[in-house]
N, C-alpha and C positions, 0 to 999 in steps of 0.2 A: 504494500500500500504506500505510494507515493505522496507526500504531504509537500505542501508549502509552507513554512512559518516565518514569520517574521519577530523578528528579536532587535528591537529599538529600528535603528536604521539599518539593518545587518538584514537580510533576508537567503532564508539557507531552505535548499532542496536536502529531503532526509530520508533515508526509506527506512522506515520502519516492518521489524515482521516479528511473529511470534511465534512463526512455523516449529513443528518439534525439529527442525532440519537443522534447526540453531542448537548448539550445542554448549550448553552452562558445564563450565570445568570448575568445579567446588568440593574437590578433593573427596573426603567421605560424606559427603552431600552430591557426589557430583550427579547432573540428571540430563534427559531430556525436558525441554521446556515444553508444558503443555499446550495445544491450540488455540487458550481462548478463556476467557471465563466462563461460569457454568450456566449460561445462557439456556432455555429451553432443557433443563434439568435440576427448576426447583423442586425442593422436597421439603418436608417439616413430618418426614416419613421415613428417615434416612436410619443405615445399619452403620456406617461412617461417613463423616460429614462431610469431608472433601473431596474436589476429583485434583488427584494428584498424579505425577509422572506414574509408567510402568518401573519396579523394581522398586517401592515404596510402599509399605504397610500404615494403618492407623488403627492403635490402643488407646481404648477411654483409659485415663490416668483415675481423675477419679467427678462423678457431676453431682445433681440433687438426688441420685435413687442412690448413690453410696454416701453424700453427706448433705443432707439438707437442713443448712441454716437458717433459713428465712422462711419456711411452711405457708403455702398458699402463695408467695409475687418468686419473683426470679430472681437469685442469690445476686447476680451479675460478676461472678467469677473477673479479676480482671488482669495483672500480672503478673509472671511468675519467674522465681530465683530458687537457685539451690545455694545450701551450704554450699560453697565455691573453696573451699582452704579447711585446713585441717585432717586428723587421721580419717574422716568417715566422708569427705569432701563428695557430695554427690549424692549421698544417701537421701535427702531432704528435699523436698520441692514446699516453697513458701506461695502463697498468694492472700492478697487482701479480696475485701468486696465493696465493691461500690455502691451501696445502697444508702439513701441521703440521713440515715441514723439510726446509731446503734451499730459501727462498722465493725467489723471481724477481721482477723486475719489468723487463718489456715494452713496445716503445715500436714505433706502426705508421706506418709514412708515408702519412699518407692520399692524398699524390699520386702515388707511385709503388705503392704497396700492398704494398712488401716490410714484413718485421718480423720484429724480434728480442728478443734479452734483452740488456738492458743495464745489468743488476745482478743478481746471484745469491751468497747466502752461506749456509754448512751454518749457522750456528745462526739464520738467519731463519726462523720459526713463524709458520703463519696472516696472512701479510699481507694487510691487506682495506684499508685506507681509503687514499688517495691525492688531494693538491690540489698545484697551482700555486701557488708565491708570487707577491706585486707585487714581489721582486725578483728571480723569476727562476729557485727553485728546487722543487726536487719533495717535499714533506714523505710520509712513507708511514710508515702504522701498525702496529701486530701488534696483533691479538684474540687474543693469550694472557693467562695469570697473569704476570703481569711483565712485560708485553709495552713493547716504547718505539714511540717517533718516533722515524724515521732521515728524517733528511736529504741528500738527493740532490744534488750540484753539478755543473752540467752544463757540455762548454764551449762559451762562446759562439762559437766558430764550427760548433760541431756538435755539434745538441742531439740525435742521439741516443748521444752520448757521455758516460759518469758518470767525473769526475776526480777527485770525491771523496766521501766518504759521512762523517757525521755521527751522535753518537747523540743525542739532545735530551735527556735523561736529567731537565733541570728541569720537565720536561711532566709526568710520575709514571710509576710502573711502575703497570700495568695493564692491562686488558681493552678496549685500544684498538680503537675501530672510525672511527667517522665523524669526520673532523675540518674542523676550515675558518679562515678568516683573515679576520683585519678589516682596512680601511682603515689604519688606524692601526697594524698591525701584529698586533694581540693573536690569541691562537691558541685557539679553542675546541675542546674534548676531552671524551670522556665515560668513564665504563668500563662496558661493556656484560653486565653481570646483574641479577642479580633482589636490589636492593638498590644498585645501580649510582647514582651522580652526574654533576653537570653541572660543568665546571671550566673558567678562563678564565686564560690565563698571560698575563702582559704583560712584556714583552722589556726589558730594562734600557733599553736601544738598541731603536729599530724594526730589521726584521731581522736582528737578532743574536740567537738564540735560547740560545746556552750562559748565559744570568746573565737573571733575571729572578723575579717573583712568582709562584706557581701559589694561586688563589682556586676555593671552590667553593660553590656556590649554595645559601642556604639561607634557607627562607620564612620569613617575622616572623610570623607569624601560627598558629603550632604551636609545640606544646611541642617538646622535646628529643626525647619518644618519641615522638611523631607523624610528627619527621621520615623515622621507619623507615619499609620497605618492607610495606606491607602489601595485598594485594592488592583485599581488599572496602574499602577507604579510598584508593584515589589519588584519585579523583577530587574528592578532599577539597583536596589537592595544589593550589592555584592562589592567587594573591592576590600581594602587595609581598614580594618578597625584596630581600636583600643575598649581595655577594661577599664571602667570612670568608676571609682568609687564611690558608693552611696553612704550617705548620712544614715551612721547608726547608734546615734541616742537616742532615738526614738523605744519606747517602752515596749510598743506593738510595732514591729518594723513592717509601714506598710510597704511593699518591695514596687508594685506598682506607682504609687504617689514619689516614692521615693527615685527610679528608674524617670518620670516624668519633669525631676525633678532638675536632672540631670541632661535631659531631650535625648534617653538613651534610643536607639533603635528599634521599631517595630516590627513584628511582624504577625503573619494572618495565621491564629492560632497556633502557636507551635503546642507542640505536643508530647511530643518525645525525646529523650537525647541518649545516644549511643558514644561513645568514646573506642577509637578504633586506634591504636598507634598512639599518632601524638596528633587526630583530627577528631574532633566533636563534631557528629550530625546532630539536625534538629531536623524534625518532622512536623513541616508549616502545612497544616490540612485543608484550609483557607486557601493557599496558592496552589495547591498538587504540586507542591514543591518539598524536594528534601533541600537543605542547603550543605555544607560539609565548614568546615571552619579551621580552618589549618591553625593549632595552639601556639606554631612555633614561628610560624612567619605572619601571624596575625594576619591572614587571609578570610575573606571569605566567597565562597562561590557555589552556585547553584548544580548543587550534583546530580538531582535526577528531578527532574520537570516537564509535566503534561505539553506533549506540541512542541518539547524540543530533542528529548533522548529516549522519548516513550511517546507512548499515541493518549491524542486527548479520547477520553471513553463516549462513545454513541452508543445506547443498548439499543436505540431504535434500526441502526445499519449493522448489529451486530457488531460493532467495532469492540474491541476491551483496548482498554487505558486507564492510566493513573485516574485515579479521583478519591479524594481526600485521605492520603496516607496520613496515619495515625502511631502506629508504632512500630518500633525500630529492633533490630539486635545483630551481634556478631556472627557471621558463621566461623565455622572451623576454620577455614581458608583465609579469615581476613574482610572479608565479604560485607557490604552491607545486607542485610536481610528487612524488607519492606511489608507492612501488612496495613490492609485500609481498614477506614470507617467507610460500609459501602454496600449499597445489596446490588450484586453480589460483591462480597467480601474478598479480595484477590492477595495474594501473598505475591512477593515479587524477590531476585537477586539481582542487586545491581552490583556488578565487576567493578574493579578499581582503577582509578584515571592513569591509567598509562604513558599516556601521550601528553599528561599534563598540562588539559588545558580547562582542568576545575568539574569536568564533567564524567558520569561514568562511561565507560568505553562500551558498557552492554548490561543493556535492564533485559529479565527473563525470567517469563510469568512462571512461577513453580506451583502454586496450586490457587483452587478457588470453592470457596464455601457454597455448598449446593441452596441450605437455608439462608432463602433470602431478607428473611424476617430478624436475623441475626447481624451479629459483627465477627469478625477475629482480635482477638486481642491478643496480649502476653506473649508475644511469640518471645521464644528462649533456647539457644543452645547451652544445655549442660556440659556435665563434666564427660561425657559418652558424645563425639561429634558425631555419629551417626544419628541424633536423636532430637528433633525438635518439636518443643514443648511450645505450643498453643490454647487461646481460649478459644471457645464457643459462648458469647458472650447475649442476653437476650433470646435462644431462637424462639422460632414456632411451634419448634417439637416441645411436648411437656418435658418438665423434670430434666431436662437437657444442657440446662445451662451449666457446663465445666470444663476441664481440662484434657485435652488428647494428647498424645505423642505421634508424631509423624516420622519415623524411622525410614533407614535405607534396608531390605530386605538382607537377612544376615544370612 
């Protein structure tokens, strides 16, 4: 399929395909790319919910007929981490719920396959983002107005036990979604709307998150109103930024007021962020844009984008394309790994910029959720790269809302 796009004054012929003829190299993930999204194969009647490459299996990990939290509405299952470090490193799948109060968060033993909740508080709202520290602990977000980072301490002789919970409160009050951790400690964060920012806290102390900086991204190369959120202009949105530190005497750090405070950078919902090397994505779901952000030469550039490296989505021509990525993760190979808010719900590999010119060298569709009535969430590679961990978030089907594994056929 031959497209025209236009990109500022720049106008480029692209072809776009998604034939299985294209061949995704991602090591023990490696696949053919499936046709298409799962167009004319809805179901809310489904035995596994994906249609995914040949040589690919899917295992319910665990949904509401093995643990049902919320009796009568839908749990909303929504990100998921394993113990990452440590002697039992892997043993563990954590996920919160997104439910707007009374939030939980759940932990499965993948060797014995029991699971439960092992954190629940009435004034928790909308829990969605969840990671593993390099020391050890479970950071988890709220996607509300004010929403924090709570911090989870687990004990070390039994990690599905919470001894003590944490609020991060120097992170900012906001519309927390995706979050992740550097090497070094520093904790990337965003706030998830239409006007939302990208923000980097560095910890006084490496893991000690009570005392530290919160910084929020903002490009050299726009005025002060440009930084705004505008929708016919993000893709304007790319070039050398800096981290502008925000005011933090503030008692409740509004991170939004504070970020405005500063004319930091917008963008159109971000949502997620992946740290890959020494480049942090964000997943702006608002543009069908991911961006990538080079940490070390303060870069930033538009890596995978509807109508430029992928096809904008028509379900009425059968076309499939990007439309509104949501969340992010690593594969084995290094890989960005793509999953939308979207009926249908499409999972995506975008290859790595080769040629370096900020973009990925090749996006390829790896599977697509048949229940249209649903999302994909959490996508996750554990400590097992043959094995990625997703949600089924919402569907149609009863009792359905949880967790699968998508494996390479062993």
């Amino acid at each position: 399929m031959l497209k025209q796009v236009a990109t500022g004054a720049l106008s480029l012929s692209i072809l776009f395909s998604l034939a299985p003829a294209s061949h995704a190299s991602g090591g023990p993930t490696d696949f053919d790319p499936i046709s298409g999204s799962a167009y004319g194969q809805a179901s809310s009647d489904w035995t596994v919910p994906y249609v995914v490459p040949k040589g690919f299996t899917q295992t319910m990990v665990q949904d509401e007929s093995v643990l049902d939290v919320y009796p009568g509405v839908d749990d909303l299952h929504d990100m998921n981490t394993q113990n990452e470090t440590g002697r039992q490193a892997g043993r563990y799948l954590y996920n919160p719920y997104e439910v707007d109060a009374n939030g939980a968060v759940a932990v499965t033993d993948l060797k014995t396959g029991v699971a439960k909740v092992i954190a629940q508080r009435a004034d928790w709202n909308r829990l969605d983002g969840i990671r593993w520290t390099p020391w050890g602990t479970l950071l988890v977000t709220e996607e509300a107005a004010g929403g924090n980072v709570h911090e989870l301490f687990l004990d070390p002789k039994d990690l599905t036990k919470v001894v003590r919970i944490e609020e991060r409160k120097k992170l900012g009050a906001q519309r927390h979604e995706g979050i992740d951790v550097a090497k070094d400690g520093s904790v990337f964060v965003i706030d998830e709307l239409n006007g939302g920012s990208v923000y980097k806290f560095v910890p006084t102390h490496r893991g000690d998150l009570s005392d530290g900086q919160l910084y929020a991204l903002k490009l050299t190369g726009l005025s002060d109103a440009d930084q705004k959120w505008d929708e016919s202009t993000f893709s304007d949105k790319a070039g050398a930024f800096d981290w502008v530190a925000l005011e933090m005497d503030q008692v409740v750090l509004d991170a939004d007021q504070a970020s405005d405070a500063v004319d930091a950078t917008e963008f159109g919902r971000p949502e997620d962020v992946e740290i890959i090397g020494q480049t942090l994505y964000v997943a702006n779901t608002s543009e069908d844009r991911v961006v990538s952000i080079n940490l070390s030469k303060k870069v930033l550039a538009s890596f995978v984008q509807a109508g430029v490296n992928v096809p904008v989505e028509d379900q009425a021509s059968g076309i499939t394309g990007l439309n509104n990525p949501d969340n992010l993760a690593e594969g084995p190979d290094g890989a960005l790994w793509i999953a939308e808010d979207n009926k249908f719900s499409d999972i995506y590999r975008a290859g790595k910029d080769r040629n370096r010119d900020g973009s990925s060298d090749s996006v390829e569709l790896f599977a697509s959720l048949k229940d249209q009535g649903a999302e994909t969430t959490g996508i996750y590679f554990g400590k097992d790269p043959k094995d990625l961990f997703v949600t089924v978030q919402h569907p149609d089907k009863p009792l359905a809302d949880g967790i699968w594994k998508i494996s390479r056929r062993r």
